[in-house]
C-alpha positions as CSV (number, residue, x, y, z in Angstrom):
1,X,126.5,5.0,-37.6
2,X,129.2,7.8,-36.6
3,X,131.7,6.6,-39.5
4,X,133.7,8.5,-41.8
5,X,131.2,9.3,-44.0
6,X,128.4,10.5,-41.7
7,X,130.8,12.9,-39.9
8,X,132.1,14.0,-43.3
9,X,128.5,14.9,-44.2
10,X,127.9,16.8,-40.9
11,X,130.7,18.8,-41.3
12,X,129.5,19.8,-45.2
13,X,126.2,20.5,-44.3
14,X,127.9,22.4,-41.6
15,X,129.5,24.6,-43.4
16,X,126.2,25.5,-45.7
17,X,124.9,26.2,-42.9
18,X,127.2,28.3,-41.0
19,X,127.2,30.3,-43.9
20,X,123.0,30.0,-44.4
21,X,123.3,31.7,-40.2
22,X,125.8,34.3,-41.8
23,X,123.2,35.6,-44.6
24,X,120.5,35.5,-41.9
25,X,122.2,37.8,-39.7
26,X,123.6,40.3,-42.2
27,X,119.9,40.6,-43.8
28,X,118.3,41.4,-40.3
29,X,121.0,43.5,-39.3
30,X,120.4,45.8,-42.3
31,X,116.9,45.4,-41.6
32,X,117.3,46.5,-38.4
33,X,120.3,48.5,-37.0
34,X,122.7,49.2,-39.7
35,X,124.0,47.6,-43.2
36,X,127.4,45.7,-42.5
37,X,128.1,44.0,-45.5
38,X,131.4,44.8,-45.4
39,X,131.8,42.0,-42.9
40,X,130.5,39.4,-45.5
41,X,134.5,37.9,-46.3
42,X,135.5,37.8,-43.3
43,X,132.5,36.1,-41.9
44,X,132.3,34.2,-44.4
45,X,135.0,32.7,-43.5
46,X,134.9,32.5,-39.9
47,X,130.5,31.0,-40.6
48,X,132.1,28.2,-42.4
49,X,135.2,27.0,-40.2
50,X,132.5,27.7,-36.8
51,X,129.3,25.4,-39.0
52,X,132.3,22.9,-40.0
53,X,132.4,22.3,-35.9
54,X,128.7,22.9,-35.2
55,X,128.3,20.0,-38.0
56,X,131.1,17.6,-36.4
57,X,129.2,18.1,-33.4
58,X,125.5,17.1,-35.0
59,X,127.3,14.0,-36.5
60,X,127.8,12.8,-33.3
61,X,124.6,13.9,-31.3
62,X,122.3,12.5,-34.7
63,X,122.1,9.3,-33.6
64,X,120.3,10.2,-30.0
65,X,118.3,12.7,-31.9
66,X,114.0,12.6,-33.1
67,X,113.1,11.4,-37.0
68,X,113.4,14.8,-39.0
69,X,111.4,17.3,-39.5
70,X,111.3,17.1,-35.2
71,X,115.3,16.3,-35.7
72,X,115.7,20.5,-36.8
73,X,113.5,21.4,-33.5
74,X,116.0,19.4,-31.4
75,X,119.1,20.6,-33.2
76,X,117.8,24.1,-32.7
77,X,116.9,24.0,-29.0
78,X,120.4,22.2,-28.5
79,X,122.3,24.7,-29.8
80,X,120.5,27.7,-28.1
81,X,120.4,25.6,-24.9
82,X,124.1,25.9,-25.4
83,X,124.3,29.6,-25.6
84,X,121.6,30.0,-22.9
85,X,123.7,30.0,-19.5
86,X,126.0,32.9,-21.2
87,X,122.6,35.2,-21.5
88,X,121.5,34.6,-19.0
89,X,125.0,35.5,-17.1
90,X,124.8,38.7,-19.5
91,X,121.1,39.5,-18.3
92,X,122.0,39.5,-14.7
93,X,125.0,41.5,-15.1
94,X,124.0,44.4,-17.1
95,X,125.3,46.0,-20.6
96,X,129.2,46.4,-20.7
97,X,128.3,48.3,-24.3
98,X,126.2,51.3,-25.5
99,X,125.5,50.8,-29.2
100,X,124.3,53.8,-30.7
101,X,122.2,53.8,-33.6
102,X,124.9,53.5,-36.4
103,X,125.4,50.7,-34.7
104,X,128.6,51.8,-33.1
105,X,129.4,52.2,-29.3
106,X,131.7,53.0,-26.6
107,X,132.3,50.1,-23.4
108,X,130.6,51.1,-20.3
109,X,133.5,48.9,-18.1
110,X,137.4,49.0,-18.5
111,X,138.6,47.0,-21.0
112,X,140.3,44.3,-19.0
113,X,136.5,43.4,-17.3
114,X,134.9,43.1,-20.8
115,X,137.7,40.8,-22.2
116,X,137.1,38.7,-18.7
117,X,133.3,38.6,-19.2
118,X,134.1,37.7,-23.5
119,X,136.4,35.1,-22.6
120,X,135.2,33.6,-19.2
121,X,131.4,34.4,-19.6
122,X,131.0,34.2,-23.2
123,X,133.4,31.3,-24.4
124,X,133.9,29.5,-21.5
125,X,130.4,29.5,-20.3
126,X,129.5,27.8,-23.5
127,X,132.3,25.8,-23.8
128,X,131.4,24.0,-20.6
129,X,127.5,23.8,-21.2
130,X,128.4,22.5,-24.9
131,X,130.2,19.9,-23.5
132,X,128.0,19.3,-20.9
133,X,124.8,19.1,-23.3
134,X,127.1,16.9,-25.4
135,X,127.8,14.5,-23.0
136,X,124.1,13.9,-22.0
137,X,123.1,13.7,-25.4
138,X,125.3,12.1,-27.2
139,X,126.8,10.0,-24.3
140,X,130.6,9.5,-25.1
141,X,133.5,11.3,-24.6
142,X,134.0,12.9,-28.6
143,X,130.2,13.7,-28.2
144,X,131.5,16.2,-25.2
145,X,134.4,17.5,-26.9
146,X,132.8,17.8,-30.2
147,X,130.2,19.8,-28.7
148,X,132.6,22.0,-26.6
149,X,134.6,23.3,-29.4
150,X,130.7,23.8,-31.5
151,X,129.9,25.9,-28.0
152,X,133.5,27.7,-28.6
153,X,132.0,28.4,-32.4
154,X,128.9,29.6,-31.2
155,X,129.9,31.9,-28.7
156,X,132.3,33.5,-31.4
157,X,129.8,33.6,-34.2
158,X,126.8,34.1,-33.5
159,X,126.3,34.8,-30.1
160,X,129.7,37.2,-30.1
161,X,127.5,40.1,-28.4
162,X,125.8,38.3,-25.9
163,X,128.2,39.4,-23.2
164,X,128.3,43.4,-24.8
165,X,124.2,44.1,-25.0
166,X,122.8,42.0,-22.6
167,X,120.7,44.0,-20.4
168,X,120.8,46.8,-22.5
169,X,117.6,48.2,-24.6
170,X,119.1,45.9,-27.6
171,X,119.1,43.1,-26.3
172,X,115.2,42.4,-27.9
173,X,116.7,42.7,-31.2
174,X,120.0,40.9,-30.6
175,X,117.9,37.9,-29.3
176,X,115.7,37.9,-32.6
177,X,118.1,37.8,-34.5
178,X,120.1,35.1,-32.4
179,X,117.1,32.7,-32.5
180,X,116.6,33.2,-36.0
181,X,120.2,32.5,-37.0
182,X,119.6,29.5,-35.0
183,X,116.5,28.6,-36.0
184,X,117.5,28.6,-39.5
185,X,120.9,26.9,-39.6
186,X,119.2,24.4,-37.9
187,X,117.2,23.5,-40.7
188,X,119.8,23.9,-43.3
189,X,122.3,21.7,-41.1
190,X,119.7,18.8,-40.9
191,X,118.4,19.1,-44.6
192,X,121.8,19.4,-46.2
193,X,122.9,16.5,-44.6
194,X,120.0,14.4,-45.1
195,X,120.8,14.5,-48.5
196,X,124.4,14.2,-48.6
197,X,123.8,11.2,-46.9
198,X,121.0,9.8,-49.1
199,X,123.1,10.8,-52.3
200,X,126.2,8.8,-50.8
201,X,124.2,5.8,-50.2
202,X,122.0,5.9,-52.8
């Protein structure tokens, strides 16, 4: 079941829907704090290479997970259960960022403590519980490591300002539009694949 071709279609569908999470974000964010579609290329870019591992990942957690349409509800509450321990680190902690309403800021710590609590309580954080989710799920060693580098994806993409808002009067908003980004790749992740996988066998 986790063959060449199943992993090749997680990682497509990946991709769609790294960059599905992308559109999702730049929408609300217009919607809500400031337009910054200016971002779009670059994101682009880093959306797709971050759902190419978050799809690696689902190709080897598929097997353990419900039929669809419950399969996007488990995907989903994966992958925010991944990202979960690093908010709730943030929450306790407190804002290391004002945002102002042009959506720019200034850091409220030096700059060596808010690269510490990026790297160590952002990335790390979810690093670890990726692999640790990945290991209960999908019960072998790639499932771990597959997962720990879709954590490592996560934590840049869309979760990047988790460690920089939480606790701050933003943090609402940035958990909208987290879970929606979530919430929605999810669904384009399983879908897509679903039918790579029935066009390839077909």
């Amino acid at each position: 079941m986790n063959g060449g071709p199943v992993r090749g279609s997680g990682v497509q569908a990946g991709v769609v829907a790294g960059l599905a999470g992308l559109a999702v974000f730049l929408v609300m964010h217009h919607a809500w704090i400031v337009p910054i579609w200016y971002i779009a290329p670059v994101g682009g870019v880093m959306a797709a290479v971050g759902g190419a591992a978050v799809g690696a990942a689902y190709a080897e957690l598929e097997p353990h997970l419900p039929r669809r349409p419950w399969r996007a509800i488990a995907v989903a509450l994966t992958f925010g259960g991944i990202l979960l321990p690093a908010v709730v680190i943030a929450q306790s902690r407190g804002p290391i960022f004002a945002m102002g309403a042009d959506g720019g800021g200034t850091l409220l710590v030096p700059g060596s403590e808010a690269l510490v609590e990026v790297l160590v309580g952002l990335i790390g954080v979810t690093a670890v519980a990726g692999a640790v989710l990945g290991s209960l799920v999908g019960r072998t060693r790639r499932a771990a490591a597959a997962t720990m580098l879709a954590g490592g994806a996560l934590a840049i993409g869309p979760g990047h300002n988790i460690p920089l808002l939480g606790g701050s009067a933003a943090v609402a908003k940035e958990i909208a539009i987290l879970v929606a980004v979530i919430v929605v790749a999810s669904v384009v992740l399983v879908e897509v694949d679903a039918r790579g996988l029935s066009r390839r066998t077909g």
